[in-house]
N, C-alpha and C positions, 0 to 999 in steps of 0.2 A: 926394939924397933917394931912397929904396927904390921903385921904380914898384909900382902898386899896381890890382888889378882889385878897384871894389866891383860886388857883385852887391843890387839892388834887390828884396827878398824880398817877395811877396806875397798873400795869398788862401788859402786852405788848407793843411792839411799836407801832400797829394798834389804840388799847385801849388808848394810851398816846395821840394819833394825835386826838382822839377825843375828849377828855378831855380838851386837849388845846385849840382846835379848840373853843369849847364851851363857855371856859371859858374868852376866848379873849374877843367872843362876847359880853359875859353878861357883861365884864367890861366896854364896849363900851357904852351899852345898859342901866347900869347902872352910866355914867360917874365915874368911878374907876381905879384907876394905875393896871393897872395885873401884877400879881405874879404866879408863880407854884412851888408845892411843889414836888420837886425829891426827897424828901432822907422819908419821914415815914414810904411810903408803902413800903418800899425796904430796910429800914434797921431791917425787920421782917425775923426770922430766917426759918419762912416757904417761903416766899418769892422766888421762882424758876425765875425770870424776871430780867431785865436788864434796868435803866431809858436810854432812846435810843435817845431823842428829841437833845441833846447837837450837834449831826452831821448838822440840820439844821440850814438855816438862820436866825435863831429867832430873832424879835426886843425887846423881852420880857427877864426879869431876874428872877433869883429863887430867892425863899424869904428867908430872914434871918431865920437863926435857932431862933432867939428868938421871931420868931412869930410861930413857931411851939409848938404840944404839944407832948415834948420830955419824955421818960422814962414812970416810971408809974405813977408817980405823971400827968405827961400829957394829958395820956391817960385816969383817971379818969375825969379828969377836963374837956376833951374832952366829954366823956361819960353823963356827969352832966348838962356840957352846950349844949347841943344837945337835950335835956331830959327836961328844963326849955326854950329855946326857943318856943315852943310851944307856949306858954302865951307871949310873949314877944311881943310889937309895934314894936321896931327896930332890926330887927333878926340878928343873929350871921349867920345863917349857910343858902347856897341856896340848896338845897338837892333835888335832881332828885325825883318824884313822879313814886308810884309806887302802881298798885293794888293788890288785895289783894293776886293774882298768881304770883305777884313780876314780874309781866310784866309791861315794863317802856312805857312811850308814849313822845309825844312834848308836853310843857305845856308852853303855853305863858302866864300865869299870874303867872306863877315863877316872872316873871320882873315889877307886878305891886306892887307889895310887898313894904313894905320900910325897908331899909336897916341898921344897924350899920355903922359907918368908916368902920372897918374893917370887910370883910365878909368873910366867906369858904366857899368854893362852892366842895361838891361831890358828885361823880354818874357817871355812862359810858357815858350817852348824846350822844347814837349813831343814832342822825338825823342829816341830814343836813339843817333840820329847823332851827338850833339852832344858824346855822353861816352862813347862803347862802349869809345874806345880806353884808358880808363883805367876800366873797369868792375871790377876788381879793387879797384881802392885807393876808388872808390866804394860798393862794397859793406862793404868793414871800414869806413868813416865811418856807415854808413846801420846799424850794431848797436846794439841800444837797451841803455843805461845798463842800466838793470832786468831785465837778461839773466836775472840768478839768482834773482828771483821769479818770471819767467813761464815759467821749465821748471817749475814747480809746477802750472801750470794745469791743470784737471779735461777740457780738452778735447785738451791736446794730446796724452798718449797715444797715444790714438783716431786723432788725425791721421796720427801716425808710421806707424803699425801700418798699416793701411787703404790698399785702393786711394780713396784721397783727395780729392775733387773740390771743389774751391772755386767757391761759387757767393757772387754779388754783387747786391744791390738798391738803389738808390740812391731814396730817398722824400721829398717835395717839392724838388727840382730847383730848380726854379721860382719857389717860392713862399717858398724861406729869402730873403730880402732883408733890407735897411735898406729901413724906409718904407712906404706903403701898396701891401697885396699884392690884386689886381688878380683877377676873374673870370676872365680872361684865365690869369691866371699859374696857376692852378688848375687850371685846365682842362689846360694844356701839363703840365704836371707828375702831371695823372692820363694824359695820354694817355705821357706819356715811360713810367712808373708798367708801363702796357697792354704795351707795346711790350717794357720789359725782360722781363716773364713771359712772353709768346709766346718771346721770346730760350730763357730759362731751359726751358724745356717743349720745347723742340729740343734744348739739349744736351744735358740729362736722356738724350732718347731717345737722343742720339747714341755719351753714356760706354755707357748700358748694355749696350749694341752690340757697342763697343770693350774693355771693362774684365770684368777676371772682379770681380763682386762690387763695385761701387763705392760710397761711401759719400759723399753729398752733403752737405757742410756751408756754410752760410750768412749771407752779415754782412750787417748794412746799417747805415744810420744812422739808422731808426726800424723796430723791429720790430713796432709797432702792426697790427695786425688781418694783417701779411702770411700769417701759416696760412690766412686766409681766402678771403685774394688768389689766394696761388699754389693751391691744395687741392691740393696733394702729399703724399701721404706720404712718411715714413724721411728727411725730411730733419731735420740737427740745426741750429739754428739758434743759433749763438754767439751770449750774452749773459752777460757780464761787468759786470752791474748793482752785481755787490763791491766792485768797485775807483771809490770816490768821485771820485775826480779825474777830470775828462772829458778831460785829455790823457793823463793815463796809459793810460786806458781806451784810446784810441785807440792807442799804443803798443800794449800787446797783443794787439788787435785784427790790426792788421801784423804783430806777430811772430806769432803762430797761422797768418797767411794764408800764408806765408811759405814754412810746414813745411808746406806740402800738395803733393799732388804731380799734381795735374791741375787748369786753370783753366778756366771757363768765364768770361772777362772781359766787363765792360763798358764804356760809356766814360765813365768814371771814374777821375782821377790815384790815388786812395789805394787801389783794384784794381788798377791795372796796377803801380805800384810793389810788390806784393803780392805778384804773379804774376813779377816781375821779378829778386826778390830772393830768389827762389825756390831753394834746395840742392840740389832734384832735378833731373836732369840728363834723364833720358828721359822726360819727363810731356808728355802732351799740352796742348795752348794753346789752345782755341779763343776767336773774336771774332766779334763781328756781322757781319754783311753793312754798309757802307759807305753802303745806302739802304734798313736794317731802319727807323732809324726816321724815324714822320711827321714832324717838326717839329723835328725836330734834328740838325744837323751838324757834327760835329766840324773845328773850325776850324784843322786844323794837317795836311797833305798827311800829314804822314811821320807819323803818331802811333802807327801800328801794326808792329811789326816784324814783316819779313816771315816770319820762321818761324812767326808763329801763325795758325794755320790758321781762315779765312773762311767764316761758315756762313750 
């Protein structure tokens, strides 16, 4: 029987690319056929996400349902053998480490380990330790299907041409859940909200500084009232309202972010893979400062590559 790595797909499309991303590698890493699993996490009835990964060029296929653990019979089985692995020489499951504040880091003796045929591998795995060595063959996976309608887009010109600066807002954080959303989740999510524009109002001054001429353009995932928020002027703010499908939309969204050539990042998977898959080779990167903001920390050591520059 073919040994085989599934990877456990989860949470958003930022979340999914890096999942895959990781899981490619390890298969590599581990000489194993890669699999992803699109359908567990997302056939849960709390489940608010969308499996997004189908629009790219993938060379990889989803795994059969009958390597999955379906129902509940599955999901104890799952539970059981996650639980007796522990003890086990040849593990079932490669599982993201994590201390005791459920803050994740790179761990490269994940892959000294010895394996099952078949392994599961889950966890966010939001470093690019985990895949840099094969960031090539990851970046021709990660081109979106719809290549040859989104060089028609009305912004990307502008992008090309332009000293080009990608700016990012990310708007209720907090408050997108399954279930009832909380005073509390509000409030985090206006202050997250505070926090990104102080961010944005620093780089702003920082390209002008740096850049002859720069030209700020803007995504998020609700541009409600933000002209009002930020009071910026000259920024353009991407809005592809056109394109009816909300994961298409999102595709494009990515490939626009893609073709800029200065980032002002935030921390955000569908920004940093944005900023990642980037063409331009000499573009400035900046991130936050690591204690910009109040009530939120990014739960994974390595999540920032060290070339992008700290503000």
């Amino acid at each position: 029987m073919a040994e085989k790595l599934i990877i456990r797909l989860s949470n958003n499309i930022g979340n999914q690319m890096f999942m895959y991303a990781a899981g490619y590698a390890a298969s590599k890493k581990l000489n194993k056929n890669f699999y992803y699993d699109k359908i567990s996490s997302y056939n849960s009835y709390k489940n608010i996400y969308k499996f997004g990964l189908e629009k790219f060029n993938l060379n990889e296929k989803p795994v059969e349902n009958k390597y999955l653990f379906n129902g509940l019979s599955g999901y104890l089985k799952r539970k059981l053998l996650k639980k007796i692995d522990i003890f086990k020489t040849n593990k079932f499951f490669l599982l993201e480490k994590r201390n005791f504040d459920k803050t994740t880091f790179y761990d490269k003796n994940l892959f000294d380990k010895t394996y099952a045929n078949t392994v599961y591998m889950e966890g966010y795995f939001e470093s690019e330790k985990y895949f840099i060595d094969y960031k090539d063959e990851i970046r021709r996976q990660f081109t979106p299907k719809q290549y040859n309608d989104f060089i028609n887009n009305k912004y990307l010109s502008k992008i090309k041409k332009t000293e080009s600066v990608s700016l990012c807002i990310r708007q209720n954080r907090f408050s997108e859940k399954y279930g009832k959303v909380s005073l509390y989740d509000k409030e985090k999510s206006n202050r997250f909200l505070s926090d990104q524009i102080n961010y944005i109002h620093n780089a702003i001054s920082y390209f002008k500084k740096k850049l002859n001429k720069p030209v700020f353009f803007l995504w998020s995932n609700s541009l409600k009232d933000l002209d009002k928020k930020l009071n910026i002027k000259d920024i353009i703010f991407i809005n592809n309202e056109y394109i009816k499908d909300d994961l298409d939309r999102v595709h494009c969204d990515l490939f626009l972010m893609t073709n800029c050539k200065h980032f002002a990042v935030i921390p955000s998977a569908f920004n940093w893979w944005g900023c990642w898959l980037s063409n331009y080779k000499d573009g400035i990167v900046l991130r936050p400062n690591n204690k910009h903001f109040t009530n939120f920390d990014i739960k994974n050591k390595d999540y920032w590559p060290l070339k992008w520059k700290e503000i």
